[in-house]
C-alpha positions in Angstrom: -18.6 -28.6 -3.0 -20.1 -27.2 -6.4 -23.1 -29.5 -6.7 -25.5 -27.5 -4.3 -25.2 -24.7 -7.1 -25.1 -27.3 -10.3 -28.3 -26.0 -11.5 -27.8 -22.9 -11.1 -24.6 -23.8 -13.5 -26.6 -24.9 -16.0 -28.0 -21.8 -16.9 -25.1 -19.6 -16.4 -23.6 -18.0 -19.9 -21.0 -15.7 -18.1 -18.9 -15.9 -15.4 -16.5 -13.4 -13.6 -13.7 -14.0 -11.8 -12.6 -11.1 -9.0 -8.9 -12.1 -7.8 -6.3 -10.9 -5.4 -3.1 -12.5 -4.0 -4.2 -15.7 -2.4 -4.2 -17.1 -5.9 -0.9 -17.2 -6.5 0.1 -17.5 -3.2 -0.7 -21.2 -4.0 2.3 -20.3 -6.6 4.9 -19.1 -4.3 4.1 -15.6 -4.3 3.9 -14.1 -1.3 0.6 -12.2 0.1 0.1 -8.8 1.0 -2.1 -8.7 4.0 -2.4 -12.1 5.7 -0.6 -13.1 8.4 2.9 -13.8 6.7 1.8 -11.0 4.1 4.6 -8.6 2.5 3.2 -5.6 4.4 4.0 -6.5 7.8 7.5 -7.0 6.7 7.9 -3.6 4.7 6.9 0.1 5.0 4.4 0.1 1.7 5.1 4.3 2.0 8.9 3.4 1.7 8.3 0.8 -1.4 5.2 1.2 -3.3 4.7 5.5 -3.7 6.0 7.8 -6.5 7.4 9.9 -3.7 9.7 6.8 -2.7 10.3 6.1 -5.9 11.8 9.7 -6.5 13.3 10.0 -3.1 15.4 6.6 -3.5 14.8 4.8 -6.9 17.2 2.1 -6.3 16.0 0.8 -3.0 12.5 0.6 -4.8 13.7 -1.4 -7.8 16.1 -4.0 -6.0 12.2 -4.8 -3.9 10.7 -5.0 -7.7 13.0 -6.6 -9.1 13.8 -9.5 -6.5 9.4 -9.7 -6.9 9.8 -9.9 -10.4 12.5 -12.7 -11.0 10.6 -14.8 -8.6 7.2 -14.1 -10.1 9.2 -15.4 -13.6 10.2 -18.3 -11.8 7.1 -19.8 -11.1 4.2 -21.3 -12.9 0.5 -21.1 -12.9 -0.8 -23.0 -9.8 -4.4 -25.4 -10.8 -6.3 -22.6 -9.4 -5.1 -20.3 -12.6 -5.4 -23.7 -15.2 -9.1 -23.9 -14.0 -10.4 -20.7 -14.4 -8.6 -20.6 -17.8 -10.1 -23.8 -18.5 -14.0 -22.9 -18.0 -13.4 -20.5 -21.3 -14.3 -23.9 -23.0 -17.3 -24.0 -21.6 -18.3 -20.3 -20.6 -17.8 -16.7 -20.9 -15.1 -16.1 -18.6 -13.6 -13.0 -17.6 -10.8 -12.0 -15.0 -10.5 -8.9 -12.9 -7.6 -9.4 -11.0 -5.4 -7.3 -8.5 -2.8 -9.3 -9.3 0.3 -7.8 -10.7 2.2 -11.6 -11.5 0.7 -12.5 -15.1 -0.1 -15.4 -13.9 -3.6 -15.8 -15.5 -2.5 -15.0 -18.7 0.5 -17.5 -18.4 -2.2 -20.3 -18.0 -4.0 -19.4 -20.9 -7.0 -16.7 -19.8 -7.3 -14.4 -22.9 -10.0 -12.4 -21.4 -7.7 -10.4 -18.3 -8.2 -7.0 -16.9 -5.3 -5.7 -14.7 -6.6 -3.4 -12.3 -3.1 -2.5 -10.5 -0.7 -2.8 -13.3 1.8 -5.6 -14.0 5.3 -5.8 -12.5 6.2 -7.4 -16.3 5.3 -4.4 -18.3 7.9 -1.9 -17.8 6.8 2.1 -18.3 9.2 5.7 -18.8 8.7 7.9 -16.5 8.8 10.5 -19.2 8.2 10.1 -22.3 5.3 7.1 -24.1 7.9 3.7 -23.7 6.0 1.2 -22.5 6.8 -3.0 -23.1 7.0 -6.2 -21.3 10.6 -7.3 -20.5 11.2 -10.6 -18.7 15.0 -10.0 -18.6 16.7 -8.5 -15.7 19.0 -5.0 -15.9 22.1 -4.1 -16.3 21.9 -1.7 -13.9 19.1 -0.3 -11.3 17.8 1.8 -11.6 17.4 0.8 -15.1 17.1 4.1 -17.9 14.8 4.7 -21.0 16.3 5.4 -23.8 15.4 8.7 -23.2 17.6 9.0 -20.6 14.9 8.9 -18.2 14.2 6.5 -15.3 12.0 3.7 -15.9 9.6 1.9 -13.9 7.4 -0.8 -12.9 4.1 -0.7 -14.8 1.9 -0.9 -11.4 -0.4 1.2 -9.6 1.6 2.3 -6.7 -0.7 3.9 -3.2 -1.8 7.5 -4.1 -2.0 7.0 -7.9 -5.7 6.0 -10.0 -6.5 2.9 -11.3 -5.7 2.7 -15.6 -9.4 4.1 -16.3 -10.0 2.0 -19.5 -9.4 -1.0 -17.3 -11.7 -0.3 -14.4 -14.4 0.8 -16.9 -13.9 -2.5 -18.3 -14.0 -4.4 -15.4 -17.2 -2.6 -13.9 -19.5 -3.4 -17.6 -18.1 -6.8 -16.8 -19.2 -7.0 -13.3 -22.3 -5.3 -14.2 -23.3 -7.8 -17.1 -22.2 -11.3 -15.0 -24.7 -14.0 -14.2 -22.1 -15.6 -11.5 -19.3 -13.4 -9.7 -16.6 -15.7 -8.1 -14.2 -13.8 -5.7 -11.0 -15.5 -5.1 -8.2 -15.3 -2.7 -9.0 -11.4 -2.1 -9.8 -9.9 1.4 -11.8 -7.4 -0.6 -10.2 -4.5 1.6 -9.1 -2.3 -1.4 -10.9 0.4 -3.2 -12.6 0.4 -5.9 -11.9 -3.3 -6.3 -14.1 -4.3 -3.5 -16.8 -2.6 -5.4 -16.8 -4.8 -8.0 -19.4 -7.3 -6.0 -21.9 -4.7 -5.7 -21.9 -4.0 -9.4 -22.6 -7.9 -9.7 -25.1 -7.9 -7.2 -26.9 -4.9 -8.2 -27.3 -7.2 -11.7 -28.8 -10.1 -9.7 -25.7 -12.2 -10.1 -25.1 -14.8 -7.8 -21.7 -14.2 -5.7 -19.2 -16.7 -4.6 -16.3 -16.6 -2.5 -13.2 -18.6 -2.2 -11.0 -18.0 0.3 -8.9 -20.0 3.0 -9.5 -17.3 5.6 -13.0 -15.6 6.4 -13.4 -11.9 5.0 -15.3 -8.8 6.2 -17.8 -9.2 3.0 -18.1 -13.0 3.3 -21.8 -13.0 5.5 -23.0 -11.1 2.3 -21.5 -13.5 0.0 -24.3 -16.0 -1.4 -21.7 -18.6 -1.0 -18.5 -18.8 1.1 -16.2 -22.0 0.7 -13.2 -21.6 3.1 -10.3 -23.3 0.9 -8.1 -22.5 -1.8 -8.5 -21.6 -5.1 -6.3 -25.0 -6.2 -8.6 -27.2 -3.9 -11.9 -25.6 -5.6 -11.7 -24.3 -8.8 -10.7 -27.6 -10.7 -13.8 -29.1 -9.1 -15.9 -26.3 -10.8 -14.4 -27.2 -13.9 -15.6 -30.6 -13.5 -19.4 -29.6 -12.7 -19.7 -27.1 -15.6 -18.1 -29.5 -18.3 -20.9 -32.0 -16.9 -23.9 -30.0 -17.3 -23.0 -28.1 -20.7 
């Protein structure tokens, strides 16, 4: 499916990757929006908001931490090993909306985290902030501080982390090829992240099983998943080094 664009490989130097949850849904983690997506089961204003968070933090962190223990207990799917496996070959950077780690777990180095990750637990208070892969002793769990901790994620209603959307928009800005994978591309400012790329002339790509609202402006559209395709890219680019 890559060799229409093999020459177009051959002169590429960097390469962006924009992802969202239909990446690791090929991992066992479960989606947001699609069909069987977490959001028609739950009330996001009841689980994902500082005001829920304050009004019940124990309701919020038995959802986080059930997500958390089985986002340990998975592995990177061949959609992650690919993309981490065109470094070899290319500059390769990650923008992802994904919260799971899963990226960095196949061995991406360069990784910006737009919404957070569910690993990296923060005080609400005072400066703690540090990955812990362990579960609690109690929920919800305390800072030494005394303080309620939480998840390290951008919950609706709160900014993205500044230094990593600045980050990701001089990446998107400087890319020669923008692939888009396993996003629907309906969450802002994320879905501005193709616009920066085109505005830079970059050729844009989309992988997704399911057609999206931006895919008749997408320069190409291949409707599978991220498992299916990306190892094939891998192939082409190792090729035509």
């Amino acid at each position: 499916m890559w060799e229409t664009i093999s020459d177009k490989l051959k002169d590429t130097e960097k390469i962006v990757f924009v992802t969202g949850a239909g990446i690791s849904q090929e991992s066992g983690i479960p989606t947001f929006r699609g069909k069987d997506g977490l959001w028609r089961k739950y009330d996001p204003m009841k689980l994902a908001t500082i005001d829920a968070f304050y009004e019940d933090p124990k309701l919020v962190w038995e959802w986080y931490e059930e997500r958390r223990q089985n986002i340990l207990n998975v592995s990177p799917n061949p959609g992650h090993i690919a993309i981490a496996e065109l470094e070899k070959y290319r500059q390769v950077s990650v923008l992802t909306q994904n919260i799971d780690g899963l990226h960095q777990r196949a061995g991406s180095k360069n990784v910006y985290e737009l919404h957070g990750s569910i690993i990296t637990i923060k005080c609400t208070v005072c400066d703690f902030k540090n990955k812990i892969t362990s579960g609690f002793l109690q929920l919800p769990p305390l800072c030494k501080c005394g303080n309620i901790l939480r998840p390290d994620v951008v919950w609706f209603g709160e900014a993205l982390p500044q230094d990593v959307w600045k980050s990701a928009m001089i990446q998107a800005s400087a890319c020669d090829i923008m692939i888009v994978v396993g996003t629907s591309l309906e969450v802002s400012p994320a879905n501005l992240l193709p616009v920066y790329a085109k505005q830079n002339g970059a050729m844009i790509i989309e992988v997704n099983v399911e057609k999206t609202h931006m895919s008749s402006s997408m320069d190409l559209s291949l409707r599978t998943s991220a498992a299916k395709a990306l190892p094939g890219l891998v192939d082409i680019i190792s090729q035509v080094k």
